[in-house]
C-alpha positions as CSV (number, residue, x, y, z in Angstrom):
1,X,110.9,110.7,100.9
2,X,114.1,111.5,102.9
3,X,113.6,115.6,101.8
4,X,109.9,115.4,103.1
5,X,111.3,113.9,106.3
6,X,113.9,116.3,107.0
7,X,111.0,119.1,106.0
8,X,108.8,117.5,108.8
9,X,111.8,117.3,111.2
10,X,113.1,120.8,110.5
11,X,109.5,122.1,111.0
12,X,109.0,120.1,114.6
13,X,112.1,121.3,116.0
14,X,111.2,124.8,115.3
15,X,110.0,124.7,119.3
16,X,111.6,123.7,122.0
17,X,109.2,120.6,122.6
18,X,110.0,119.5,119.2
19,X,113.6,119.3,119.3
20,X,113.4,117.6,122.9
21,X,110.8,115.1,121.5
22,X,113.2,114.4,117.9
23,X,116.7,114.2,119.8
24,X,115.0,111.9,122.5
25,X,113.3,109.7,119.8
26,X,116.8,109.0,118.2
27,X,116.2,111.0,114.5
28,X,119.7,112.8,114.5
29,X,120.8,109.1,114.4
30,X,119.2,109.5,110.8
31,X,119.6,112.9,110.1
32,X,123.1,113.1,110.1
33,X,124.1,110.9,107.4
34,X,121.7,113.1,105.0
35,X,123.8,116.2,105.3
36,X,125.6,114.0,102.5
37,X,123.2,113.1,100.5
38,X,123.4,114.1,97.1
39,X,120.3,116.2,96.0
40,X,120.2,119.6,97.1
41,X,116.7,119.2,98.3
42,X,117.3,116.5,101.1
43,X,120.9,118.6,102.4
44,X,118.7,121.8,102.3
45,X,116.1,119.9,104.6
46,X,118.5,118.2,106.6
47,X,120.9,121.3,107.0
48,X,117.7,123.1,108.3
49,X,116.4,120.3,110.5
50,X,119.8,120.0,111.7
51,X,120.3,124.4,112.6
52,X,116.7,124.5,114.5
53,X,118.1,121.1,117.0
54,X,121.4,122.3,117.1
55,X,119.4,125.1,119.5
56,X,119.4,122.2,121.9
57,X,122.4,122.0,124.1
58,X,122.0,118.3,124.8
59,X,121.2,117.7,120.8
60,X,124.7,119.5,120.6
61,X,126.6,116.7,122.0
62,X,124.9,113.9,119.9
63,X,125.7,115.8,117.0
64,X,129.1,116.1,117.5
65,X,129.6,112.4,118.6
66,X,128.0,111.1,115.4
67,X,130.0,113.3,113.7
68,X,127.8,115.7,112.6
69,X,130.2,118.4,112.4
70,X,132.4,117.7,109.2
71,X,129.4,117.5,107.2
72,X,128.5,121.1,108.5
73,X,131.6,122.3,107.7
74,X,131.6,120.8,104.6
75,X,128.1,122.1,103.2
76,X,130.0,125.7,104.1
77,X,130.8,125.6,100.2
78,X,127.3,124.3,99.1
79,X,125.8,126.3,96.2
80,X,122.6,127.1,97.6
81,X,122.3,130.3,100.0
82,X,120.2,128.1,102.4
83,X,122.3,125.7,102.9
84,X,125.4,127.6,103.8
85,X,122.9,129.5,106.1
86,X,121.8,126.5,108.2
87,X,125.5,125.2,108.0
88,X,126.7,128.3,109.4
89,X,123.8,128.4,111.6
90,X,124.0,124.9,113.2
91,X,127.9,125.3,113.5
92,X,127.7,128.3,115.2
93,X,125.1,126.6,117.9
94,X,126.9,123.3,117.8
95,X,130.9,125.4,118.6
96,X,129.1,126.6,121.8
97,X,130.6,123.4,123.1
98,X,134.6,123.9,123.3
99,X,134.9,120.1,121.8
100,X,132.8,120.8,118.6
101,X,134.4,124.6,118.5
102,X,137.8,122.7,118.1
103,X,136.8,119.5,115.2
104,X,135.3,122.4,113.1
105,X,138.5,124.7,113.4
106,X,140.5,121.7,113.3
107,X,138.4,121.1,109.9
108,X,138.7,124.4,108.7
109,X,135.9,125.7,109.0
110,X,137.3,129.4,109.3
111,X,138.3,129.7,105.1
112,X,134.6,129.1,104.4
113,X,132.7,130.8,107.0
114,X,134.8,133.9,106.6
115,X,134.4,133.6,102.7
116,X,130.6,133.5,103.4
117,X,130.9,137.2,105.1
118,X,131.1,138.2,101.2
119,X,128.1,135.9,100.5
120,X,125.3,137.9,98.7
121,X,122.2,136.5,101.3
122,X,122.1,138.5,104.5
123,X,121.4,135.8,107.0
124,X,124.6,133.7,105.0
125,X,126.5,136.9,106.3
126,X,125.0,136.9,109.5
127,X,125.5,132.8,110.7
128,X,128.6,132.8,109.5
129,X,129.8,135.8,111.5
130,X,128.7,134.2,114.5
131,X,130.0,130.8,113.6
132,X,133.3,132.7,113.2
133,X,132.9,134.4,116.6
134,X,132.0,130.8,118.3
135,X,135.1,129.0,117.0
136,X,136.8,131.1,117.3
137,X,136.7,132.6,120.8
138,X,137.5,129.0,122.4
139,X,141.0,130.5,121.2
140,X,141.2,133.5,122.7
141,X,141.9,134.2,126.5
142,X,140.4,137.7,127.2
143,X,137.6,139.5,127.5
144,X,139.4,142.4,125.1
145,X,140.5,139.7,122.6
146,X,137.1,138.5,122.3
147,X,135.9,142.1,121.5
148,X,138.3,142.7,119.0
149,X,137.2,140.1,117.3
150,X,133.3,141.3,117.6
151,X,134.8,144.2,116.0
152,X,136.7,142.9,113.4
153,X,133.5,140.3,112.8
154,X,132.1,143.8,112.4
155,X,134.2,145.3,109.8
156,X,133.9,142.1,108.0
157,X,130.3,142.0,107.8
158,X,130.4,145.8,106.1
159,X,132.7,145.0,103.6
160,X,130.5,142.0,102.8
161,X,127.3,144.4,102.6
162,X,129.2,146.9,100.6
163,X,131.2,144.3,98.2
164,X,127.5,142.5,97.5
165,X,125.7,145.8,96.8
166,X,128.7,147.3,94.2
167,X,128.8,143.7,92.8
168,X,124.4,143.6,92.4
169,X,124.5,146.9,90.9
């Protein structure tokens, strides 16, 4: 029941009208605390349910003030490729706001995300590099320092690409 819920939710808040109409209606109250749930199936559901609201800025702040974001961080080392997607995904939405940028460095998040830039799924890759690039550039003070670290984001996504394709063949 709670994975075919989170299915639902993830699929309304595909669209914007969806994710205004879920976050208004109270469900991250109720989605959060399945991020922790202990099948696979429900935290895949609820991880993507919880990357398409995370698009919503106001969704962001309920998230982080039910504390939404050590679960995220935590389902960085999840043994499914979707779920460290849509954790990477919703972090990297949720750490456009400086306060959730700092609990999920604060939390670590940086180990995991930028061991997921080796991860063998594209789109793993691909979240995580931004999620890296969110948290990470509430640290930095320039304009140059933040494109050094598009660049080394870069760099790290190629040696990712090139260590999965030597490892797959």
């Amino acid at each position: 029941v709670q994975a075919n819920a989170a299915g639902a939710l993830q699929s309304i808040c595909y669209q914007k009208e969806g994710r205004g109409v879920v976050r208004e209606n109270g469900a991250l109250q109720a989605l959060v605390p399945l991020l922790s749930s202990p099948s696979i199936k429900v935290q895949t559901r609820a991880t993507g349910a919880m990357h398409n609201l995370s698009s919503d800025a106001d969704a962001i702040r309920i998230i982080r003030r039910l504390r939404g974001v050590p679960p995220l961080v935590s389902l960085l080392n999840a043994p499914s490729a979707a779920i460290c997607a849509s954790a990477a995904g919703a972090l990297q939405n949720v750490s456009r706001e400086l306060a959730a940028a700092d609990e999920a460095l604060r939390l670590g998040a940086v180990v995991p995300l930028t061991g997921l830039l080796f991860a063998g799924d594209v789109q793993v890759q691909v979240s995580a590099a931004g999620a890296l690039l969110n948290v990470l550039s509430t640290k930095l003070g320039s304009d140059s320092q933040k494109a050094s670290l598009k660049r080394l984001l870069s760099v790290g996504l190629t040696l990712g690409a090139l260590h999965t394709s030597i490892h797959q063949s």
